[in-house]
C-alpha positions as a printed NumPy array, in Angstrom:
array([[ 27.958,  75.039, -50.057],
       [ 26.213,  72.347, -52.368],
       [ 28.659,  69.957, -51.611],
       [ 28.274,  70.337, -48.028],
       [ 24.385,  70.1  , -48.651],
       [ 24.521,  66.765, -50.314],
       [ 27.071,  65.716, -47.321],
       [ 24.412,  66.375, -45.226],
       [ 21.426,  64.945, -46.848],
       [ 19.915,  61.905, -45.508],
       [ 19.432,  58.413, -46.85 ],
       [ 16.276,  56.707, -47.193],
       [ 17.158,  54.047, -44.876],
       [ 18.706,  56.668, -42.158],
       [ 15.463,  58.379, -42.392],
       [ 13.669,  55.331, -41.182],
       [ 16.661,  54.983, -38.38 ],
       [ 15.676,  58.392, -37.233],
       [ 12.221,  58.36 , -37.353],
       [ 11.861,  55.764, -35.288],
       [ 14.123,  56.614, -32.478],
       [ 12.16 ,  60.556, -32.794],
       [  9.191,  58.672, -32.269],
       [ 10.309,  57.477, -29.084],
       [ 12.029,  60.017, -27.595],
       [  8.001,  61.647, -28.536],
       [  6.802,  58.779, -26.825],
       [  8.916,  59.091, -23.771],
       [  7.975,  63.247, -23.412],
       [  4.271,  63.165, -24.194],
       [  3.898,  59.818, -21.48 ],
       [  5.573,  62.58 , -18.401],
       [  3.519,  65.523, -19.826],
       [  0.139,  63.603, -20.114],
       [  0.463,  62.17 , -16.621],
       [  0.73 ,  65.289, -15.087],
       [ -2.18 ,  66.78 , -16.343],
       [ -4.134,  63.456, -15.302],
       [ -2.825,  63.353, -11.739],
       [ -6.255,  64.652, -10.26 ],
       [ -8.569,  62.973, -12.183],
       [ -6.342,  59.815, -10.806],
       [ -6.555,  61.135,  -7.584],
       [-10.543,  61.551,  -7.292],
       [-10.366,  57.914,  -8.722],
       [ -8.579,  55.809,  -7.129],
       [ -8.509,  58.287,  -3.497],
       [ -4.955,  58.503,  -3.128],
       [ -3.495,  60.628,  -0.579],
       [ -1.244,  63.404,  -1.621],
       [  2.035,  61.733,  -0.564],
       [  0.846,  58.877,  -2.508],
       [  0.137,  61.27 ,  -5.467],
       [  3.156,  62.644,  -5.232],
       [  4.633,  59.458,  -5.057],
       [  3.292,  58.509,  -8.89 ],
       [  5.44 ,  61.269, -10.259],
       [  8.475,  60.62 ,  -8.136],
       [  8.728,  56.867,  -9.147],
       [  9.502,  57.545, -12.536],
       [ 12.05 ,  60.107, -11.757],
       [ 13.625,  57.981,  -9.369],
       [ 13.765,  55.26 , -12.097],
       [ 14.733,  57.128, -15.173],
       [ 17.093,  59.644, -13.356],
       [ 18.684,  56.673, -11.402],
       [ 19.07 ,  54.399, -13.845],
       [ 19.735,  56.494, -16.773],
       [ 23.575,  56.13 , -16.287],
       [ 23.691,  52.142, -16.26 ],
       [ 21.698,  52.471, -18.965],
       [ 23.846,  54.474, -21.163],
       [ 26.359,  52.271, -20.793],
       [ 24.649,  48.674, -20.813],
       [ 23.919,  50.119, -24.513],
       [ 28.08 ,  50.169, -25.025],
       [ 28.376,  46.808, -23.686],
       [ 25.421,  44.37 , -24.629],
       [ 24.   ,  46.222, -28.139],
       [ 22.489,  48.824, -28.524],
       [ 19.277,  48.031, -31.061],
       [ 19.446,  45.209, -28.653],
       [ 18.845,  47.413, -25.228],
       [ 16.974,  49.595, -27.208],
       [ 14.084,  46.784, -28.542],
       [ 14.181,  44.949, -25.133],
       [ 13.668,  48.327, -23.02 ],
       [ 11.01 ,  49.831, -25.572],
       [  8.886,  46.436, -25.371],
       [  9.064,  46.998, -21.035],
       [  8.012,  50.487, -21.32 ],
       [  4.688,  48.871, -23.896],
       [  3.981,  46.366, -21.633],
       [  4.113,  48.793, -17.662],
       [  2.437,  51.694, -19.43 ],
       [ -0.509,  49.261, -20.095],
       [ -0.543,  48.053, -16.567],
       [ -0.448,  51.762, -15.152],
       [ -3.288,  52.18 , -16.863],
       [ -5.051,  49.03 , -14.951],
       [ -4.571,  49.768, -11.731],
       [ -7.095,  49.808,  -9.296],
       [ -4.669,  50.494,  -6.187],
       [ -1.972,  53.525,  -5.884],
       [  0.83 ,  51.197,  -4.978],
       [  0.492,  49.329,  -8.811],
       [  0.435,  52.362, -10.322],
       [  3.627,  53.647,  -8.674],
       [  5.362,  50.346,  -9.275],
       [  4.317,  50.552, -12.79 ],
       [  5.644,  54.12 , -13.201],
       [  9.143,  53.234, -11.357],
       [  9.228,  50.228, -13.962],
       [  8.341,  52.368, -16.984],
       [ 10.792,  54.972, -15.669],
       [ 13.511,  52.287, -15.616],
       [ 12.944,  50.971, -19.162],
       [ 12.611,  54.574, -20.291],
       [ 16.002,  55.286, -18.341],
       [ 17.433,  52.315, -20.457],
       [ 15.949,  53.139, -24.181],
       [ 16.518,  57.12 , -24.313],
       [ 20.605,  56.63 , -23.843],
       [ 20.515,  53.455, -26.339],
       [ 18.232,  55.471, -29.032],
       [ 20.558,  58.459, -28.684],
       [ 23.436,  56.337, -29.223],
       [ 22.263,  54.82 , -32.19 ],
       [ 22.166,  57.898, -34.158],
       [ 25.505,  58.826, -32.82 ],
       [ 27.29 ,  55.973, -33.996],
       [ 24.61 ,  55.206, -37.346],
       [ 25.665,  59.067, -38.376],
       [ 28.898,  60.102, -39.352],
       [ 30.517,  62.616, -37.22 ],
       [ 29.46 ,  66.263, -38.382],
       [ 26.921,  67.527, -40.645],
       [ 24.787,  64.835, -41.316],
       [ 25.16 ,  63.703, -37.14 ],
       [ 24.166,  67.431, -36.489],
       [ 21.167,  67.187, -38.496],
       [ 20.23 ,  64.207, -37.273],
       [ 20.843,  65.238, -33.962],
       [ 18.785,  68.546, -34.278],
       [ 15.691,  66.55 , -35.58 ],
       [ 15.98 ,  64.331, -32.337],
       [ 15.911,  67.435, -29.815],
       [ 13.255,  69.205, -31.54 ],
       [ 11.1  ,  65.906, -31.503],
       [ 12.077,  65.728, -27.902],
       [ 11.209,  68.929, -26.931],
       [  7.692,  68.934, -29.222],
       [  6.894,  66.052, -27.305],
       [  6.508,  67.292, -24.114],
       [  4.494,  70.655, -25.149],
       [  1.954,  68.755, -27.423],
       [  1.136,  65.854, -24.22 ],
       [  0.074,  68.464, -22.287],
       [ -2.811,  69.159, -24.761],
       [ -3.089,  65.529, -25.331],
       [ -3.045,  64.791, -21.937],
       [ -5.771,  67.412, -21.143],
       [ -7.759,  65.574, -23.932],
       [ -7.701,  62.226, -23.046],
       [ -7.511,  62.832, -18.923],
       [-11.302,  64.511, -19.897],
       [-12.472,  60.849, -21.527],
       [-10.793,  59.309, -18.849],
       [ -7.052,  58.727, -16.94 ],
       [ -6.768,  55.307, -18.255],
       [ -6.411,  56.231, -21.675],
       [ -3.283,  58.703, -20.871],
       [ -1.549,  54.836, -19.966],
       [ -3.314,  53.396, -23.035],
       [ -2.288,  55.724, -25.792],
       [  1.088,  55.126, -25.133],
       [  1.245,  51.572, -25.819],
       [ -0.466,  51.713, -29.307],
       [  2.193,  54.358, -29.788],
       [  4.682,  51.788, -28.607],
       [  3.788,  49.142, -30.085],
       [  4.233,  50.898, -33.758],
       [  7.543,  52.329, -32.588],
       [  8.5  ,  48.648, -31.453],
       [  7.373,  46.954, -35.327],
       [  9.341,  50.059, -37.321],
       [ 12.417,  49.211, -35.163],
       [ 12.292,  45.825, -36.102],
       [ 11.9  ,  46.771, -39.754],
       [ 14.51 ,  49.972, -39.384],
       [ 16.944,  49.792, -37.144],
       [ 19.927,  47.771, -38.958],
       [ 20.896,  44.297, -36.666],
       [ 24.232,  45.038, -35.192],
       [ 26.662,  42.47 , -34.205],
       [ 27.039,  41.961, -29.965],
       [ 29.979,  44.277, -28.88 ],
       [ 32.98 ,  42.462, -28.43 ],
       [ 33.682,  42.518, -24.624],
       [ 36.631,  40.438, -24.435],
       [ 39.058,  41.489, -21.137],
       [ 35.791,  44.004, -19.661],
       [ 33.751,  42.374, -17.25 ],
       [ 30.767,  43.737, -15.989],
       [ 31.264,  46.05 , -13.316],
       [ 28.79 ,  45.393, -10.981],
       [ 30.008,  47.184,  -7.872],
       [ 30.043,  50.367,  -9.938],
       [ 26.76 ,  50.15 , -11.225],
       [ 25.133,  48.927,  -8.136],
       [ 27.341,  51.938,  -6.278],
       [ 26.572,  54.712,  -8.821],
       [ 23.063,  53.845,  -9.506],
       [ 22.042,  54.011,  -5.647],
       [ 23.695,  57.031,  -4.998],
       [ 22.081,  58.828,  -8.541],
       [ 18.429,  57.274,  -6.575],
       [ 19.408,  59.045,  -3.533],
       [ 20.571,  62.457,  -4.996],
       [ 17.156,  62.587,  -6.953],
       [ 15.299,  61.628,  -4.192],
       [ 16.995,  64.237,  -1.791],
       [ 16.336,  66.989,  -4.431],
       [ 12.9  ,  66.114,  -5.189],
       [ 11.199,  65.74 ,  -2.132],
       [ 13.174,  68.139,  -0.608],
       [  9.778,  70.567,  -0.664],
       [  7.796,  67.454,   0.653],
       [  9.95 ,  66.332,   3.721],
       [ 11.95 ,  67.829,   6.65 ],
       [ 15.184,  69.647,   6.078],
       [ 16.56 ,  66.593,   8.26 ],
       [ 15.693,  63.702,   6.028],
       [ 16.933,  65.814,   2.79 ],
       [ 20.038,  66.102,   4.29 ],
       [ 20.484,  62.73 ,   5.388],
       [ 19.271,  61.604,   2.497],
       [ 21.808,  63.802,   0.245],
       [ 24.463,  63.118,   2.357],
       [ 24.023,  59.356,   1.709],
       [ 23.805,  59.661,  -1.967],
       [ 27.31 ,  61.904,  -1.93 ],
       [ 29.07 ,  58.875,   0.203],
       [ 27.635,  56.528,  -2.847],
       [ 28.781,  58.71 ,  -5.089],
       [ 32.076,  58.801,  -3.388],
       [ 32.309,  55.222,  -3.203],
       [ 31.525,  55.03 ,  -6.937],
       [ 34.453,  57.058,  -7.543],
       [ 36.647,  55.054,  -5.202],
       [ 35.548,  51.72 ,  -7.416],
       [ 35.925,  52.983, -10.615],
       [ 39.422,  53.934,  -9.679],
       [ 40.77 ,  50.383,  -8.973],
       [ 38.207,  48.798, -11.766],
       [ 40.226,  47.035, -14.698],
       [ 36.653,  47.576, -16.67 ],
       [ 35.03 ,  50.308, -15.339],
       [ 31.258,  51.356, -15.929],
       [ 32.382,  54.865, -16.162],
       [ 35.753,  55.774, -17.342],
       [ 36.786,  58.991, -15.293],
       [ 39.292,  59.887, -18.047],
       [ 35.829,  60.543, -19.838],
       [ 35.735,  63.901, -17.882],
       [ 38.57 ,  65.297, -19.416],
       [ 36.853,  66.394, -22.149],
       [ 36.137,  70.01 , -21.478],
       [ 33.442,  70.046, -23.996],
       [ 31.608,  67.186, -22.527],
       [ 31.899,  68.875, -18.879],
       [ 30.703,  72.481, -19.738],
       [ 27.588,  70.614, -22.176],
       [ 26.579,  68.359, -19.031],
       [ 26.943,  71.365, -16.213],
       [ 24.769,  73.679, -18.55 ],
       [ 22.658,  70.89 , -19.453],
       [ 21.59 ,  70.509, -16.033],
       [ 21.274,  74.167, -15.298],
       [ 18.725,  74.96 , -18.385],
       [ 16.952,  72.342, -17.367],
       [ 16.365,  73.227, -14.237],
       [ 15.156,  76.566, -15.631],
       [ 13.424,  75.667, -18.296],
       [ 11.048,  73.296, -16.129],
       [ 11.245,  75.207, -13.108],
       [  9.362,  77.731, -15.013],
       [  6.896,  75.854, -16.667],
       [  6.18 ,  74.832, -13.519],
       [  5.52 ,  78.309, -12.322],
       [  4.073,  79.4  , -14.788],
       [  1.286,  76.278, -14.795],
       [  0.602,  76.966, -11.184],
       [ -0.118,  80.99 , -11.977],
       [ -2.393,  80.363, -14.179],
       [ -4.879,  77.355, -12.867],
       [ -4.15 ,  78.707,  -8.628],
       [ -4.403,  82.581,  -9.697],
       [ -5.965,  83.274, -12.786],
       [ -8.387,  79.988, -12.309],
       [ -7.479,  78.594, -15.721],
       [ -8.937,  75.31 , -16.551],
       [ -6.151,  72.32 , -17.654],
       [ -7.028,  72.46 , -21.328],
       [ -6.525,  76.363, -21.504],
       [ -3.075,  76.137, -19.619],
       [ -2.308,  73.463, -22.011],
       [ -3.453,  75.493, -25.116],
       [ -1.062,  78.137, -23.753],
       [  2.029,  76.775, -23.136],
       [  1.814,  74.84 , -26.278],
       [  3.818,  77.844, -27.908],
       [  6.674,  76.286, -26.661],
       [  6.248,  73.573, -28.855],
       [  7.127,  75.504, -31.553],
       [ 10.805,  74.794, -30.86 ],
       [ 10.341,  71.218, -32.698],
       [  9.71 ,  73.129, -35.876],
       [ 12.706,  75.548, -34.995],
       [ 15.836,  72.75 , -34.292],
       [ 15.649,  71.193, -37.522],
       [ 15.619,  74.028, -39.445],
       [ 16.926,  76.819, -37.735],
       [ 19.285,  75.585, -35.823],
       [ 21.516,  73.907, -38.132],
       [ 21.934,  76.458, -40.503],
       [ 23.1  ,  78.558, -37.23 ],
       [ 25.43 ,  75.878, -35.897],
       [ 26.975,  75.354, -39.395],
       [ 27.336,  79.405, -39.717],
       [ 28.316,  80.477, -35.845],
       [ 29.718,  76.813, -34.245],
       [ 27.748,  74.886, -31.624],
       [ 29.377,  76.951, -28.917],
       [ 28.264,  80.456, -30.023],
       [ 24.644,  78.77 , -30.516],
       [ 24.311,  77.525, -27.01 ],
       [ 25.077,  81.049, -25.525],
       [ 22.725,  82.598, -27.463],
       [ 20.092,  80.165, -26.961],
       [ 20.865,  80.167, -22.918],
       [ 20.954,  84.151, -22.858],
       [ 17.35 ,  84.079, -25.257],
       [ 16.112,  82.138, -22.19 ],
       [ 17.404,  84.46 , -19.877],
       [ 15.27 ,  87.103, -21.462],
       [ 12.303,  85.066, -21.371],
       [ 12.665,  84.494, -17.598],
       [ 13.384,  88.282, -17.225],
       [ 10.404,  89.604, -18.887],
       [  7.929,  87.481, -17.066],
       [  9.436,  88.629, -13.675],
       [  6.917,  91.42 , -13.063],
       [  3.721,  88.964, -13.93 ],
       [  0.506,  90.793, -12.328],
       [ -2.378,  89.138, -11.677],
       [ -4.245,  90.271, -14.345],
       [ -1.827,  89.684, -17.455],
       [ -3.537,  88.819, -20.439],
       [ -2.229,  85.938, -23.081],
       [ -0.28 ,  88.909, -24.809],
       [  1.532,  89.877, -22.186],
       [  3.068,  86.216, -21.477],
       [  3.041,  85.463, -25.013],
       [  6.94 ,  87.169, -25.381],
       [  8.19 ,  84.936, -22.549],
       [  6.968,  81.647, -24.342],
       [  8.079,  82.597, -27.445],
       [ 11.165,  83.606, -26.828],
       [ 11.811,  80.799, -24.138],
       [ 10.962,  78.449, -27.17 ],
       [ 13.973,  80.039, -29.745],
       [ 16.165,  79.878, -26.473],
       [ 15.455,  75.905, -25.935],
       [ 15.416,  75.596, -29.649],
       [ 19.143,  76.689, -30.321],
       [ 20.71 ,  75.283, -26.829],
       [ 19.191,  71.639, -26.428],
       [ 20.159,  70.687, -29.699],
       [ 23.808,  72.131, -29.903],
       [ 24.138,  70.819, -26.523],
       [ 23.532,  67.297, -27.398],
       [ 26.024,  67.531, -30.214],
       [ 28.978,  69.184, -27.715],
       [ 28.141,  66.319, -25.221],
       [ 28.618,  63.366, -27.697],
       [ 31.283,  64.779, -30.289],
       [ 34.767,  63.162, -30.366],
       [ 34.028,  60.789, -27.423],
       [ 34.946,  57.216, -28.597],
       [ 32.228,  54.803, -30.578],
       [ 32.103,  52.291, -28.005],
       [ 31.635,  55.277, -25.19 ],
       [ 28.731,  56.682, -26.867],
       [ 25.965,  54.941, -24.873],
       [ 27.944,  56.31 , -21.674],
       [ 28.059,  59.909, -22.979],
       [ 24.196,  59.941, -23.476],
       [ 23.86 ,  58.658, -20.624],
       [ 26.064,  61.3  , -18.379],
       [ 23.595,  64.135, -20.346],
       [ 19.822,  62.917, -19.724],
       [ 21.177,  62.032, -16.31 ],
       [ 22.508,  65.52 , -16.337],
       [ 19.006,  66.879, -17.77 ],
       [ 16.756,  64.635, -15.272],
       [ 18.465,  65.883, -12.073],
       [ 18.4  ,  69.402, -13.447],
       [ 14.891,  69.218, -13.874],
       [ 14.37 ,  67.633, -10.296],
       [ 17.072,  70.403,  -8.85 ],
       [ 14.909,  73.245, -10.521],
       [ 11.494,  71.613,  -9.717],
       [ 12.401,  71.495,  -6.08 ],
       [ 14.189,  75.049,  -5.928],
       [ 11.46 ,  76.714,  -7.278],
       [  8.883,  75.313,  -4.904],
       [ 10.969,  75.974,  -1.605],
       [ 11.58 ,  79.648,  -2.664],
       [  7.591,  79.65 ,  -3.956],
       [  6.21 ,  78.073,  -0.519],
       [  8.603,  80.145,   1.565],
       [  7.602,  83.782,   0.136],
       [  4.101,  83.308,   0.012],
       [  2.341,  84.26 ,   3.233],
       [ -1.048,  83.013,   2.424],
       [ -3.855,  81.518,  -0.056],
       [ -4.535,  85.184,  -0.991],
       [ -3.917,  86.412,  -4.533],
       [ -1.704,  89.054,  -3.544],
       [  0.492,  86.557,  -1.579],
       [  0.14 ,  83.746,  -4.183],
       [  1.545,  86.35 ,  -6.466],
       [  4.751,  87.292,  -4.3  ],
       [  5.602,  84.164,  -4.366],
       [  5.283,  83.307,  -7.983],
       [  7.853,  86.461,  -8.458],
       [ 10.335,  85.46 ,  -5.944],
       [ 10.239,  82.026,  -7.202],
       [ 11.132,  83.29 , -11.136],
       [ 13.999,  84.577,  -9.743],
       [ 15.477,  80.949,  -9.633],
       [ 15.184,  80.16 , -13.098],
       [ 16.77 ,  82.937, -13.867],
       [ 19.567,  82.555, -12.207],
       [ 20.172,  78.971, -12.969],
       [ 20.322,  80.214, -16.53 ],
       [ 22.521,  82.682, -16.14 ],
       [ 25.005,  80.026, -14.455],
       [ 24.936,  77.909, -17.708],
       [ 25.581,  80.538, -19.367],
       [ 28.564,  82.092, -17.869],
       [ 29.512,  78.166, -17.765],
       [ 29.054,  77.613, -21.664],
       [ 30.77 ,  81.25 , -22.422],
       [ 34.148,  79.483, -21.506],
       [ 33.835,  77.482, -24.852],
       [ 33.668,  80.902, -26.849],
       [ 37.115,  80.661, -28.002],
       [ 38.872,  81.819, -31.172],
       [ 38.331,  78.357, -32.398],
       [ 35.369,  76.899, -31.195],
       [ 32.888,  79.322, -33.308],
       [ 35.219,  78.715, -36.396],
       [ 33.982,  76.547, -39.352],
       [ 36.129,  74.476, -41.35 ],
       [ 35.949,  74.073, -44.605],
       [ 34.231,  70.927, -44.562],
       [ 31.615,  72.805, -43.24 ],
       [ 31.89 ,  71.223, -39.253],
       [ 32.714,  73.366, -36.79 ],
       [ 35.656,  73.101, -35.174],
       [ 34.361,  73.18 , -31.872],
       [ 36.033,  72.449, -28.613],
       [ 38.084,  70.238, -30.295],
       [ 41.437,  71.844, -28.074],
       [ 39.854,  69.859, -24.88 ],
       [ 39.529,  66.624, -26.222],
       [ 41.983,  64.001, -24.773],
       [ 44.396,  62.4  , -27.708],
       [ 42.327,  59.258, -27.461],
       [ 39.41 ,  60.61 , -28.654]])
């Protein structure tokens, strides 16, 4: 056990590595977290309408969940500390000009930019570690560290958020580029220069990324403004995005260096990770989202107190470093996930009969337990989606998962508010309230899915632990190649 200790412990040098690519996967939760807590003070500001409100949050979805793919694997071809420094230094320079604008269209071209160069870092940073880490122990910790950093980001920008939004909006686009800017000088100083990938014989598939990345724009757009638009358009616009996606396929086929190798899918592991990834997402936001909108519609919270109590959640960046591993190295990643996914079943469960009147005790289970849940299934899940794929398909692994997680969270964001708009009659509290219930049922059951979808990697082997101390997980689906 020593021995497999030591294996695991982290060099000065990797420490730096990982620091710095935590610090912007912090930078890229707390910027979506302190932006929606800011939308109406933007709103009173700069007198937007609500479709161009809406608008602000749906640019940078449309840019990070569109491009996230392309991204992944422009890391593979062109460098990755390369993508990662070039997209990072973007992201600085359109979070600054968010926070100038004086009209609603610059501020949603600056958030469709920033969502972009955000779309291009997150799969290049996670690909860094994967490749900078040897496979196993030390990858897993590494790994666990990211996710939890992740995850804290997005709880603690509510509060921060809330804080700055009450000095003023600007300064939730300002922060973020003195945060940059320090994340940009240590990855200069950290990240280890990397020769340019060889790409002799691949070409640059153009028709696939131009093919896939349109149809990934339209999928995300059908799915989140589905609530906003006629069933018409979303269908149309879905439809188109499949026919892209279909055309994609068709490309990639006849390619002689495709974007997306399709033998990729193979991997069991990698199929079950992405297909749960993107049905606890859509859960776990889906019912943050809920749960935001019960407290500041029904119970008349102010932002700062919803943000106060949802911050529990957070606690799951304490809980994947050190937690977690010592779970995955006992149990196997697979055995972790299903736990974690059924923990957030529970949370959804309890909070299913929410009255109006609940105090913070009542919820406090829910968010608690919700927090373990994330806490043992992001991280785990990250590690099953990247394990055993090849070095130089790395960047295109991350990005199949945060495209994965980005259209869950769209899928869940929209379910949720169709089932929440349909079963509530009126403004009353009584109404606001059945529709709150009806729409926790959706979480729920997208849980559920990923986990009857994850139990298929609870085999004899994949819970196992060698005697190296990595667990021998889902190895059985992995092509030859890999």
């Amino acid at each position: 056990m020593s021995k497999q200790r030591e294996s695991a412990a982290l060099k000065p040098q990797e420490w730096g590595v990982l620091l710095v690519l935590c610090g912007a996967i912090f930078l890229e939760g707390i910027d979506v977290a302190m932006l929606n807590v800011a939308l109406p003070s933007i709103r009173a500001d700069l007198g937007l309408s609500t479709g161009d409100l809406q608008w602000v949050m749906s640019a940078y979805v449309l840019g990070y969940g569109g491009f996230m793919l392309l991204g992944g694997r422009a890391a593979d071809l062109f460098g990755r500390r390369q993508m990662f420094v070039l997209w990072l230094t973007v992201f600085l320079l359109f979070s600054g000009l968010g926070g100038f604008a004086t009209e609603g269209w610059m501020l949603i071209v600056a958030r469709f930019v920033t969502g972009v160069a955000a779309a291009f870092m997150t799969p290049a940073g996670l690909s860094i570690i994967t490749t900078g880490f040897e496979e196993g122990p030390r990858r897993n910790k590494a790994l666990l560290f990211y996710s939890g950093t992740a995850a804290g980001g997005f709880s603690i920008g509510l509060v921060i958020g809330g804080l700055l939004a009450s000095v003023g909006w600007r300064w939730v686009f300002f922060a973020p580029v003195v945060l940059s800017a320090v994340i940009l000088l240590a990855a200069l100083a950290f990240v280890p220069k990397s020769p340019r990938p060889d790409r002799t014989g691949q070409g640059v598939d153009l028709a696939g990324g131009v093919t896939v990345t349109a149809a990934i724009v339209l999928l995300v757009l059908g799915v989140e403004r589905a609530s906003h638009t006629s069933l018409a358009a979303t269908l149309t616009t879905l439809a188109a995005g499949l026919a892209l996606l279909g055309a994609f396929v068709a490309v990639e086929r006849r390619s002689a260096s495709p974007l997306v190798r399709l033998g990729i899918f193979r991997s069991g592991a990698l199929v079950r990770a992405n297909l749960a990834g993107l049905l606890f997402a859509g859960g776990f936001f889906g019912f943050q989202f809920l749960v935001v909108l019960y407290l500041q519609e029904l119970r008349g919270w102010s932002i700062l107190e919803t943000s106060f109590a949802m911050i529990v959640i957070g606690v799951d960046a304490v809980l994947s470093p050190t937690l977690t591993p010592k779970l995955v190295e006992r149990f196997g990643n697979a055995r972790v996930i299903f736990g974690g996914l059924l923990l957030a079943a529970l949370a959804y469960a309890l909070f299913l009969p929410v009255g109006a009147d609940w105090t913070y005790l009542a919820m406090f289970p829910s968010l608690i337990i919700l927090s373990l849940g994330f806490a043992l299934a992001y991280g785990p899940l990250t590690i099953v989606a990247t394990e055993g794929v090849k070095e130089e398909e790395q960047g295109l692994a991350g990005g199949l998962l945060y495209t994965s997680f980005q259209f869950g969270a769209a899928l869940g964001l929209s379910a949720v508010t169709a089932v929440n708009v349909a079963a509530t009659a009126s403004s009353a509290p009584a109404d606001l309230l059945d529709g709150y219930r009806a729409a926790l049922w959706v979480p729920l059951a997208a849980v559920l899915l990923a986990a009857l979808i994850a139990a298929f990697g609870l085999r004899s082997r994949a819970g196992r632990v060698t005697a190296a101390g990595t667990p021998a997980e889902d190895r059985a689906d992995l092509p030859a190649t890999h």
